[in-house]
N, CA and C atoms as an extended XYZ file, in Angstrom:
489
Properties=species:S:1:pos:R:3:atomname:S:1:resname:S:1:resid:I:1 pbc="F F F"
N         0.846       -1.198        0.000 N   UNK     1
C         0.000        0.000        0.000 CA  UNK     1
C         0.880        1.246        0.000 C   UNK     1
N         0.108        2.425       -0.859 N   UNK     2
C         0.910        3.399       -0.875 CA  UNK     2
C         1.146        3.890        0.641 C   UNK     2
N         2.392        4.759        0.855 N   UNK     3
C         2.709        5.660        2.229 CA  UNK     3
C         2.774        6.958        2.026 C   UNK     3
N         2.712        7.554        2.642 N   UNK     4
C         2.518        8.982        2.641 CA  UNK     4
C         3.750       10.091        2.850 C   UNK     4
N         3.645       10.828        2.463 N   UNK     5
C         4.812       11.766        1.393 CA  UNK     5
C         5.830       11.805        2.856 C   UNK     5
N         7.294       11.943        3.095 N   UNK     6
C         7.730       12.208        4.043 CA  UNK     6
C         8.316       13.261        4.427 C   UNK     6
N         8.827       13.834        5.574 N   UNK     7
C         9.116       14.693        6.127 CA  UNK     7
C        10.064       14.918        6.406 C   UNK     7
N        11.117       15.538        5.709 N   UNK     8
C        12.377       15.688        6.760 CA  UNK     8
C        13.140       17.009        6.744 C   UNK     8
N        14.194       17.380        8.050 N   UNK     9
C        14.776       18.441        8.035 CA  UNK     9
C        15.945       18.330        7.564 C   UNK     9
N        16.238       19.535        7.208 N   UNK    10
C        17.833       19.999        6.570 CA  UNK    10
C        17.725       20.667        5.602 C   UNK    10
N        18.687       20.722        4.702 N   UNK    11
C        19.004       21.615        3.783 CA  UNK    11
C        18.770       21.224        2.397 C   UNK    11
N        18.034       21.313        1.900 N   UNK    12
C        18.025       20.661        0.121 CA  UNK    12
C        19.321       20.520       -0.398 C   UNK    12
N        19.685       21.041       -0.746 N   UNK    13
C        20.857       21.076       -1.101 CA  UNK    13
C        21.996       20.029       -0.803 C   UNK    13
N        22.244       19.583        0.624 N   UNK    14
C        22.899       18.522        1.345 CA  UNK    14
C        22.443       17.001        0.939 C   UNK    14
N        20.576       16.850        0.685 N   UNK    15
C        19.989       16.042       -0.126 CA  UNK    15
C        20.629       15.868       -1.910 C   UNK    15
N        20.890       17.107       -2.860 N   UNK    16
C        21.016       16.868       -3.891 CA  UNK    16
C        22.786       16.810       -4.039 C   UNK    16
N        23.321       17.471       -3.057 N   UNK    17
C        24.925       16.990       -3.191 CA  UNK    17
C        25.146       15.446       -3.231 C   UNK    17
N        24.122       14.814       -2.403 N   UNK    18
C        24.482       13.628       -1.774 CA  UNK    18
C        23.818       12.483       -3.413 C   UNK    18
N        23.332       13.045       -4.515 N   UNK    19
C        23.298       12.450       -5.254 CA  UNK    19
C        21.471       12.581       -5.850 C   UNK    19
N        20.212       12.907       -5.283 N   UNK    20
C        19.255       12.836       -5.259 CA  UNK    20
C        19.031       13.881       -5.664 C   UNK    20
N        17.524       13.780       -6.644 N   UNK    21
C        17.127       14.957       -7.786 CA  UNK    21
C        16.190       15.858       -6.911 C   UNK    21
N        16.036       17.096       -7.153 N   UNK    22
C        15.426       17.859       -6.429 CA  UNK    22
C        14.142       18.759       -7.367 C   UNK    22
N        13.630       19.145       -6.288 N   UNK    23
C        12.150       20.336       -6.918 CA  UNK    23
C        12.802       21.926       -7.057 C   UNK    23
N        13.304       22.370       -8.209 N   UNK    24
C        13.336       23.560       -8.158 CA  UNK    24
C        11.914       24.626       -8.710 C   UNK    24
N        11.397       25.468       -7.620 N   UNK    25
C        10.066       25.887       -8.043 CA  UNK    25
C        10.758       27.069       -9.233 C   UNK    25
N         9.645       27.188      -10.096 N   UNK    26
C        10.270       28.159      -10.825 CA  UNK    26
C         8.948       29.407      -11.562 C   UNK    26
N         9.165       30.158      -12.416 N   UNK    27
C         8.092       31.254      -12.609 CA  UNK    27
C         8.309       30.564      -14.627 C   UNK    27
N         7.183       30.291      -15.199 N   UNK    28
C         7.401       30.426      -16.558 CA  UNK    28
C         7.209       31.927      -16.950 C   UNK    28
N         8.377       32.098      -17.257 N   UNK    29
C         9.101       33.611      -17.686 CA  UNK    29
C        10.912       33.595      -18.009 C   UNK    29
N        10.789       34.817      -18.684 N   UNK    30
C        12.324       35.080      -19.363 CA  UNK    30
C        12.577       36.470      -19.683 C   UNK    30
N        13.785       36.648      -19.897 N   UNK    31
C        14.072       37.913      -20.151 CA  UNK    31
C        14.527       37.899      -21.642 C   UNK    31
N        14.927       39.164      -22.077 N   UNK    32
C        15.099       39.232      -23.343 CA  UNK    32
C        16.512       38.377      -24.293 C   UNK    32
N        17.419       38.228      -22.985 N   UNK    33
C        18.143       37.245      -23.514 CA  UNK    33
C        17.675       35.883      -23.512 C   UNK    33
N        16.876       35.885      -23.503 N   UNK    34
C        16.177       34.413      -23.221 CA  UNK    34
C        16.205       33.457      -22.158 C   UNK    34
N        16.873       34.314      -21.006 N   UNK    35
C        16.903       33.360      -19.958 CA  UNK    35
C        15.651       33.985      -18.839 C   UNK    35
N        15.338       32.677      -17.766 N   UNK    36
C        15.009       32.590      -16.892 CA  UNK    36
C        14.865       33.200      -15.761 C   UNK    36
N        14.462       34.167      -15.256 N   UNK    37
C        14.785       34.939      -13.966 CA  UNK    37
C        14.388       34.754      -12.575 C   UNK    37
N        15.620       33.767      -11.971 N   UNK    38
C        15.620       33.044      -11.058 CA  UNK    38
C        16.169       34.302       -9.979 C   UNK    38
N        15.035       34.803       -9.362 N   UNK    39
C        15.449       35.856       -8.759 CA  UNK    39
C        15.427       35.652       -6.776 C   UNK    39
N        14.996       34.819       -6.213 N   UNK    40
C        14.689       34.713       -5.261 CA  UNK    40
C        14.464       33.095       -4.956 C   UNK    40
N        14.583       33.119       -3.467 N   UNK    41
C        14.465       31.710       -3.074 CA  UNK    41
C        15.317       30.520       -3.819 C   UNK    41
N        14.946       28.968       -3.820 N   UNK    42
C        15.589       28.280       -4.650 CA  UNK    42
C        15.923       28.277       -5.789 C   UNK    42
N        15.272       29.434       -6.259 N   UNK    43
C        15.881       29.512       -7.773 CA  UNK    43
C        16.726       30.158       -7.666 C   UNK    43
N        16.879       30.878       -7.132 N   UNK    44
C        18.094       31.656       -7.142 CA  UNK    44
C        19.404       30.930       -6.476 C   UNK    44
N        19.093       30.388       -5.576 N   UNK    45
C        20.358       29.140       -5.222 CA  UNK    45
C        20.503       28.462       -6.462 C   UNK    45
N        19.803       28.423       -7.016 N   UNK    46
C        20.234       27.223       -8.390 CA  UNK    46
C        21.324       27.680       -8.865 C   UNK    46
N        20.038       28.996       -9.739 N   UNK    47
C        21.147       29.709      -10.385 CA  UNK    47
C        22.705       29.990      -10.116 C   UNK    47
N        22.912       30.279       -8.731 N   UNK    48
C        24.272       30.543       -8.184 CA  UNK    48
C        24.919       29.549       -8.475 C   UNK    48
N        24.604       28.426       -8.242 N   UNK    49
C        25.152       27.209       -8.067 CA  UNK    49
C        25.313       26.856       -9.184 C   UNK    49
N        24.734       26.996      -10.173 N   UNK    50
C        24.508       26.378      -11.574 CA  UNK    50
C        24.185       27.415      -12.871 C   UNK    50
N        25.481       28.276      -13.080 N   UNK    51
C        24.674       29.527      -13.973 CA  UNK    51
C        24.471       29.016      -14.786 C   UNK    51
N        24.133       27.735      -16.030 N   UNK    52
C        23.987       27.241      -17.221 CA  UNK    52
C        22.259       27.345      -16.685 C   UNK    52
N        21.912       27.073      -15.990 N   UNK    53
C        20.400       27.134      -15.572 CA  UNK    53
C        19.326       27.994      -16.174 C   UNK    53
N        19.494       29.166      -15.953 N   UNK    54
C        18.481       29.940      -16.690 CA  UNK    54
C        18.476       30.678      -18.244 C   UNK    54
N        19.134       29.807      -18.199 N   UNK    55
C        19.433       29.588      -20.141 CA  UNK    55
C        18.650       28.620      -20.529 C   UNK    55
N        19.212       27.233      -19.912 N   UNK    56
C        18.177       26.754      -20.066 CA  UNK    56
C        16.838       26.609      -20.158 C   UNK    56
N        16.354       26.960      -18.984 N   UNK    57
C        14.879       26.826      -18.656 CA  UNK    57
C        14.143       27.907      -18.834 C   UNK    57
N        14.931       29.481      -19.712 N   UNK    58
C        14.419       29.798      -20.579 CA  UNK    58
C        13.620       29.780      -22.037 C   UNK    58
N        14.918       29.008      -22.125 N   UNK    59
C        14.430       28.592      -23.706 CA  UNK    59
C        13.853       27.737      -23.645 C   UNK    59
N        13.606       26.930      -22.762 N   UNK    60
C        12.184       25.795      -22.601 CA  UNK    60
C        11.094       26.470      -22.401 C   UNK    60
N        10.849       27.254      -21.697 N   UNK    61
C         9.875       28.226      -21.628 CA  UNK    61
C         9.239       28.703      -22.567 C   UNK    61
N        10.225       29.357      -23.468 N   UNK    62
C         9.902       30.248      -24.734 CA  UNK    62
C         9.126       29.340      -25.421 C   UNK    62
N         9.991       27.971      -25.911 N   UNK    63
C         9.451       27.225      -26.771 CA  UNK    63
C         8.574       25.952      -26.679 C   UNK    63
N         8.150       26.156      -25.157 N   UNK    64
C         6.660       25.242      -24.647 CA  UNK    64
C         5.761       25.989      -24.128 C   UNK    64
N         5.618       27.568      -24.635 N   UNK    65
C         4.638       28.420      -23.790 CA  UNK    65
C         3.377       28.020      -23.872 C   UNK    65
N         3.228       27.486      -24.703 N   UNK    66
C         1.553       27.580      -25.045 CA  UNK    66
C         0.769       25.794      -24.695 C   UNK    66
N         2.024       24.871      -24.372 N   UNK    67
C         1.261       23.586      -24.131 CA  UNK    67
C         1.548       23.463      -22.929 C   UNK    67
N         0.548       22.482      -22.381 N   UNK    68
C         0.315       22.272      -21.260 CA  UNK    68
C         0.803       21.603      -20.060 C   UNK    68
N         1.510       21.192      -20.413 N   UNK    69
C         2.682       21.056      -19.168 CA  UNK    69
C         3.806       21.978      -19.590 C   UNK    69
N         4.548       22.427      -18.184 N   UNK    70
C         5.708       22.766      -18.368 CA  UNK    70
C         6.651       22.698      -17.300 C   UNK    70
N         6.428       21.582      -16.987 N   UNK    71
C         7.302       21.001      -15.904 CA  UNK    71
C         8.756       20.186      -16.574 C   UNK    71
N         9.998       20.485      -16.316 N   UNK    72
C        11.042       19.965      -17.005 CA  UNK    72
C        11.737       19.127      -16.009 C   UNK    72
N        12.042       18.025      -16.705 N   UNK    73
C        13.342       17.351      -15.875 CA  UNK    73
C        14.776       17.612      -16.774 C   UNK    73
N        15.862       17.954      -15.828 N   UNK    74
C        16.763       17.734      -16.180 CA  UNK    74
C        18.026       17.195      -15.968 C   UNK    74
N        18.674       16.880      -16.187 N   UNK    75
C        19.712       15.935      -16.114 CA  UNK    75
C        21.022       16.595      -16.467 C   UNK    75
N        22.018       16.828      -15.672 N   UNK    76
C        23.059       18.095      -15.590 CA  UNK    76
C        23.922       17.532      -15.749 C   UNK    76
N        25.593       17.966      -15.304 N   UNK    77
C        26.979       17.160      -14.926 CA  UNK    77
C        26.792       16.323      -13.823 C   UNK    77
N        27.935       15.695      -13.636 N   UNK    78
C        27.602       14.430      -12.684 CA  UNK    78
C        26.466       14.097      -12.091 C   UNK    78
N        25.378       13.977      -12.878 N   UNK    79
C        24.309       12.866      -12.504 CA  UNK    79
C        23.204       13.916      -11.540 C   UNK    79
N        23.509       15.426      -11.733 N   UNK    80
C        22.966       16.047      -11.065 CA  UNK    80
C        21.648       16.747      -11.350 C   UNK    80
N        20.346       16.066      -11.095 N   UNK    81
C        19.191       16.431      -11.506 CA  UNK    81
C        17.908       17.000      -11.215 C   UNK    81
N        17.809       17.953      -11.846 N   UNK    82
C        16.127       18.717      -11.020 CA  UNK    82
C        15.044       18.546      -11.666 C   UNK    82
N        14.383       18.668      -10.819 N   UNK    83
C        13.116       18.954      -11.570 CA  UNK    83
C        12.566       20.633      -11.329 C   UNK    83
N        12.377       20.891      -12.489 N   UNK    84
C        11.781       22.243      -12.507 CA  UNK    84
C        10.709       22.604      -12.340 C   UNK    84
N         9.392       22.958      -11.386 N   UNK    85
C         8.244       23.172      -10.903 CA  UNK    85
C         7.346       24.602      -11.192 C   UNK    85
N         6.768       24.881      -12.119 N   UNK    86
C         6.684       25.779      -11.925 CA  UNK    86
C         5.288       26.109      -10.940 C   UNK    86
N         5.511       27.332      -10.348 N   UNK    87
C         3.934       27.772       -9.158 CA  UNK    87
C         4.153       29.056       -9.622 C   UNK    87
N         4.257       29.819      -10.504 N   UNK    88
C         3.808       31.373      -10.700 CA  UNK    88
C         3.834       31.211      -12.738 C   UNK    88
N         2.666       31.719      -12.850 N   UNK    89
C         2.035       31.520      -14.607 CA  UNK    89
C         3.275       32.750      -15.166 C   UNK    89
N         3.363       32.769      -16.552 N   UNK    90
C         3.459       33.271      -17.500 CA  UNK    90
C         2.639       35.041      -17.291 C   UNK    90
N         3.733       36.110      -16.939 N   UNK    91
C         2.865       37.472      -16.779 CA  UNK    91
C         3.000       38.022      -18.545 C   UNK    91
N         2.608       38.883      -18.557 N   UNK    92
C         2.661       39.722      -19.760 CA  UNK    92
C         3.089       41.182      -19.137 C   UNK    92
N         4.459       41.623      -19.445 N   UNK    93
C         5.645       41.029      -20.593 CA  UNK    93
C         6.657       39.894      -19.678 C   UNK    93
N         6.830       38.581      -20.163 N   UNK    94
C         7.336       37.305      -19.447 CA  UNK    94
C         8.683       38.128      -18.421 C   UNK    94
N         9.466       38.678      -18.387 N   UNK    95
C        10.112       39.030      -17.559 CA  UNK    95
C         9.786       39.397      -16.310 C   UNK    95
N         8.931       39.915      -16.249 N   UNK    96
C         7.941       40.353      -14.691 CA  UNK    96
C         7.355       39.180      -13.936 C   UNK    96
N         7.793       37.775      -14.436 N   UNK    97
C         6.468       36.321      -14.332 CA  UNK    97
C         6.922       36.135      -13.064 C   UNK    97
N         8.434       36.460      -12.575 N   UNK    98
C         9.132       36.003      -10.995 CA  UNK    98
C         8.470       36.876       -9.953 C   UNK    98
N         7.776       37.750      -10.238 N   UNK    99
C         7.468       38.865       -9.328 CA  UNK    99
C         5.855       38.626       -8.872 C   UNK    99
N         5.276       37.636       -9.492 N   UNK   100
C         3.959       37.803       -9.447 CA  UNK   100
C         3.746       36.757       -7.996 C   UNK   100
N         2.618       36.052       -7.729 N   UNK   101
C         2.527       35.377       -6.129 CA  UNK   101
C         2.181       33.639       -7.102 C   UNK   101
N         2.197       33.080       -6.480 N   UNK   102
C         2.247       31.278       -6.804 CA  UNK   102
C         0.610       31.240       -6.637 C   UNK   102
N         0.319       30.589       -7.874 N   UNK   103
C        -0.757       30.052       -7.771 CA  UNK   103
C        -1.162       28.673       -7.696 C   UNK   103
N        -2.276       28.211       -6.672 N   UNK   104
C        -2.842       26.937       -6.057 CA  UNK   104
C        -2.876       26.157       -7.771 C   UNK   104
N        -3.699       26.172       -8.372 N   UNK   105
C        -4.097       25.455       -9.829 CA  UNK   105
C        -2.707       25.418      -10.552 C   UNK   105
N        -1.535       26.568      -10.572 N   UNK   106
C        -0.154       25.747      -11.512 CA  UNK   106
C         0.830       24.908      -10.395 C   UNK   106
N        -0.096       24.865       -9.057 N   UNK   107
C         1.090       24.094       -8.083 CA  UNK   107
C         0.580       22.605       -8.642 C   UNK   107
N        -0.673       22.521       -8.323 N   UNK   108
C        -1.918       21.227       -8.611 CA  UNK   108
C        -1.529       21.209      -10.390 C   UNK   108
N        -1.059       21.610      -10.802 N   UNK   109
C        -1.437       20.989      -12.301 CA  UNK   109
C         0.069       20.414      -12.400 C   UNK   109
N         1.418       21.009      -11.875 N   UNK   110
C         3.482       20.707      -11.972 CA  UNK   110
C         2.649       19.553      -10.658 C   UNK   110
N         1.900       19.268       -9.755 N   UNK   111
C         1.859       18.116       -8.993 CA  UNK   111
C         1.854       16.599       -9.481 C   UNK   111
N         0.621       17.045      -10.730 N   UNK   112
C        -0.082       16.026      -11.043 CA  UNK   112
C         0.836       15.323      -12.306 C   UNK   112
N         1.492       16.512      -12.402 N   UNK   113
C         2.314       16.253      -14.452 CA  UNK   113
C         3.539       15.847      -13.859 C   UNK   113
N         3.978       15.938      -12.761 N   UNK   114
C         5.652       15.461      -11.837 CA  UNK   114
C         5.448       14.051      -11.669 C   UNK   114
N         4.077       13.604      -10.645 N   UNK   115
C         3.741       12.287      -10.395 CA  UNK   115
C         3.557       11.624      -12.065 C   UNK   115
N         3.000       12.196      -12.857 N   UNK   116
C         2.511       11.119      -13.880 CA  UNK   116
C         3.996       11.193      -14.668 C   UNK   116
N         4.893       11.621      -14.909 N   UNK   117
C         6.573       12.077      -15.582 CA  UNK   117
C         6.888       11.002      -14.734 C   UNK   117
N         6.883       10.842      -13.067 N   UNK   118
C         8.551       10.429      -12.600 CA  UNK   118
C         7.354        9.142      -12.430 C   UNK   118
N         6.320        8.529      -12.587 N   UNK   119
C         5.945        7.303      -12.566 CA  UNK   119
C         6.146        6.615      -13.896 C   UNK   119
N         6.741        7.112      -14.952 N   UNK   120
C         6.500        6.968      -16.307 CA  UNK   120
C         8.222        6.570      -16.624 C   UNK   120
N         9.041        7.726      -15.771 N   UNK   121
C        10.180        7.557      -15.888 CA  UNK   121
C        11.480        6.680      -15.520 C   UNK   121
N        12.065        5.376      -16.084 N   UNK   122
C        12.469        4.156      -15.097 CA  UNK   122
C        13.830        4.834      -14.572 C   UNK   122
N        14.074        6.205      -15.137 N   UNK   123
C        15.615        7.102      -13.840 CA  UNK   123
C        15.171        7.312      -12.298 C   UNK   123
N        13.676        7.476      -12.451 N   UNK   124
C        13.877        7.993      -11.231 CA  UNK   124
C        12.994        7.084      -10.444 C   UNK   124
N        12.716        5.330      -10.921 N   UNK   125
C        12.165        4.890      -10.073 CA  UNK   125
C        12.247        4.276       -8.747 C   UNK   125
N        14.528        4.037       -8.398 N   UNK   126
C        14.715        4.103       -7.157 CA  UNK   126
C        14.980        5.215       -6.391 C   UNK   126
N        14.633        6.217       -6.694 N   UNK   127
C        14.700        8.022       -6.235 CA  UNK   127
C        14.192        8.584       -5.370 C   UNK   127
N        14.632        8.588       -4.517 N   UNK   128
C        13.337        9.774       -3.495 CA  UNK   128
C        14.016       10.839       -3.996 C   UNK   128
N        12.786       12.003       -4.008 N   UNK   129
C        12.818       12.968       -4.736 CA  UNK   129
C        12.099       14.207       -3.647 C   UNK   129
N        13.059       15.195       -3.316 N   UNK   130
C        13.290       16.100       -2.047 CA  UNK   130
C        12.480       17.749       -3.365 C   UNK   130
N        11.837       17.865       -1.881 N   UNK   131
C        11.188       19.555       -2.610 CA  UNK   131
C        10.899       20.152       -1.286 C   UNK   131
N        10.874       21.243       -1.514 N   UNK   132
C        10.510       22.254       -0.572 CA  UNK   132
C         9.131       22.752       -0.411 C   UNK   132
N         8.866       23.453        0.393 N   UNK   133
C         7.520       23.971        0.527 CA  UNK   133
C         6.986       24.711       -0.731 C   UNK   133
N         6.554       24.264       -1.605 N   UNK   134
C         6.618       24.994       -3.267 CA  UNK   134
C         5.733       26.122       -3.069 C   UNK   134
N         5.668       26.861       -3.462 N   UNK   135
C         4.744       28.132       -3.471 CA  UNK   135
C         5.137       28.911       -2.555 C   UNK   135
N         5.357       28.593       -1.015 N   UNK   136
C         5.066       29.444        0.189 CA  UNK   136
C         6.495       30.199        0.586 C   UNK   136
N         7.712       30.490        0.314 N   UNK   137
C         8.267       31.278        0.352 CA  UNK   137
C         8.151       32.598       -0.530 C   UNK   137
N         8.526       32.651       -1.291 N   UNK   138
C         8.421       33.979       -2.212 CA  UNK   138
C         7.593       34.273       -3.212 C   UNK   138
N         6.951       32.945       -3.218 N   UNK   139
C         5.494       32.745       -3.784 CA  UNK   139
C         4.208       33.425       -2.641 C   UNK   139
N         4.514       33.761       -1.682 N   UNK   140
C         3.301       33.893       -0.775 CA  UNK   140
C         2.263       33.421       -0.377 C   UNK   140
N         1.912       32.054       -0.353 N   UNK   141
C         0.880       31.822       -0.553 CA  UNK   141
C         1.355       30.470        1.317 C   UNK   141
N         0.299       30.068        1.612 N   UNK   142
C         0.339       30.002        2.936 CA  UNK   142
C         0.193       27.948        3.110 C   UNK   142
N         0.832       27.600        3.965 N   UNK   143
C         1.749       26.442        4.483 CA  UNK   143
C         0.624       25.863        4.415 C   UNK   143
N        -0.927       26.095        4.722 N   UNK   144
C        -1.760       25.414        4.601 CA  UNK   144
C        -2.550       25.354        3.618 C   UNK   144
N        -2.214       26.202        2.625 N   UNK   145
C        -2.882       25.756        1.300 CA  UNK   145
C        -2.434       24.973        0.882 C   UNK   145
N        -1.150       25.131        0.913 N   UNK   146
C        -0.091       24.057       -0.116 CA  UNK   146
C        -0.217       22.820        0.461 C   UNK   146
N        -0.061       22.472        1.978 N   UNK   147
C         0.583       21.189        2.143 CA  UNK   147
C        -1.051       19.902        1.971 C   UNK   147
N        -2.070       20.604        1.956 N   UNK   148
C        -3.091       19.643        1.309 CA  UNK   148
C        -3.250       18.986        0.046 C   UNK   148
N        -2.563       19.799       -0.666 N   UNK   149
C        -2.286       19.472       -1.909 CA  UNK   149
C        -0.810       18.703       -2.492 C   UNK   149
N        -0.146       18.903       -1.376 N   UNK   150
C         1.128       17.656       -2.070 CA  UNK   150
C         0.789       16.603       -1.120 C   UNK   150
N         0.159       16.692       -0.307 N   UNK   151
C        -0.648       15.312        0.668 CA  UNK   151
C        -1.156       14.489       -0.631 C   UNK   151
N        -2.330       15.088       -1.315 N   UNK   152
C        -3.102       14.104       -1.997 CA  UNK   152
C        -2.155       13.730       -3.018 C   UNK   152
N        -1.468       14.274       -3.267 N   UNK   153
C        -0.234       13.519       -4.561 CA  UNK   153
C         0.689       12.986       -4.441 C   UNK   153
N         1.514       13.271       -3.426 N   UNK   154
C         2.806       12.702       -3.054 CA  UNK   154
C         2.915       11.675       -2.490 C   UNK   154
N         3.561       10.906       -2.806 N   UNK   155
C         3.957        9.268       -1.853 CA  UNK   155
C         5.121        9.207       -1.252 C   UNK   155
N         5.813        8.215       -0.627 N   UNK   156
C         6.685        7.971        0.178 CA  UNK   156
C         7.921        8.246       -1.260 C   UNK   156
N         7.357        8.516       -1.748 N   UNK   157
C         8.922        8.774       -2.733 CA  UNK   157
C         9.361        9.674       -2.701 C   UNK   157
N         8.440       10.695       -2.230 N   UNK   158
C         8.737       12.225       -2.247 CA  UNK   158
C         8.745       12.664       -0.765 C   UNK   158
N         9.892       13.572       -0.366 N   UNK   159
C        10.121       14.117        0.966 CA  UNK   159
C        10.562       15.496        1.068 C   UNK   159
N         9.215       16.301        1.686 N   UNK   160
C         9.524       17.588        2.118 CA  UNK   160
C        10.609       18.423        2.680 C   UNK   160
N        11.185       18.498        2.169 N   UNK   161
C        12.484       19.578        3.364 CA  UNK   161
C        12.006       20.542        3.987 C   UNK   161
N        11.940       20.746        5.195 N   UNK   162
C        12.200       21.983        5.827 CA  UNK   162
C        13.106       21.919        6.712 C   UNK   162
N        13.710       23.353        7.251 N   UNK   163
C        14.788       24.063        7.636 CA  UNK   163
C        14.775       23.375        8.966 C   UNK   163
């Protein structure tokens, strides 16, 4: 029987050094160079950590705006892999998209398209797969909206970090 999503403390990061793919939340948006504007919170650790990043997941952006998922996995140098989440839509003009607040329906829609991807996917089927509180840091949006909603989706494969 399925188990229920788990819980643990520390640092994301200490999780994805140690080899395990992570949830980076992200805004579908870009700037005019075509990158990504990972301005705050984990994206912005990414970015630091990883400037090839918002190049990337720009130009994925650009060129999956209009279909319906846009949740990316990726697969980096040494075996180092995220998943890209997005919780804040597409603003008009896309550069402003990091600034806007996380919405409940693109957390629930990167929930449902992550579970049906990493059940589909045989990389990540011995994986626990570490995310953070998605939405509720710089997204604004509050610990109890969110955590009902990665309840009903998440299984023991997936484990919450907090601090």
């Amino acid at each position: 029987s399925r188990k229920r999503m788990l819980y643990v403390r520390g640092d994301i990061w200490d999780f994805h050094d140690a080899g395990n793919p992570i949830v980076i939340t992200t805004n579908i948006g870009w700037n005019k160079d075509g990158h990504n504007i990972m301005g705050a919170g984990i994206a912005l650790q990414a970015k630091v950590r990883y400037k090839w990043i918002p190049k990337i997941l720009g130009n994925y952006y650009i060129r999956n705006e209009s279909e319906s998922s846009t949740l990316l996995f990726y697969e980096g140098i040494q075996q180092k892999r995220f998943i890209f989440f997005p919780t804040k839509p597409l603003a008009e003009p896309p550069h402003l998209s990091w600034k806007q607040e996380s919405q409940l329906w693109l957390i629930e829609r990167s929930l449902q398209d992550m579970v049906t991807l990493v059940s589909k996917d045989p990389d990540f089927r011995e994986d626990q797969i570490f995310l953070p509180l998605v939405g509720c840091g710089n997204g604004g949006l509050d610990r109890e909206e969110v955590l009902p909603l990665l309840e009903r989706y998440l299984d023991d494969q997936y484990a919450l970090v907090e601090k």
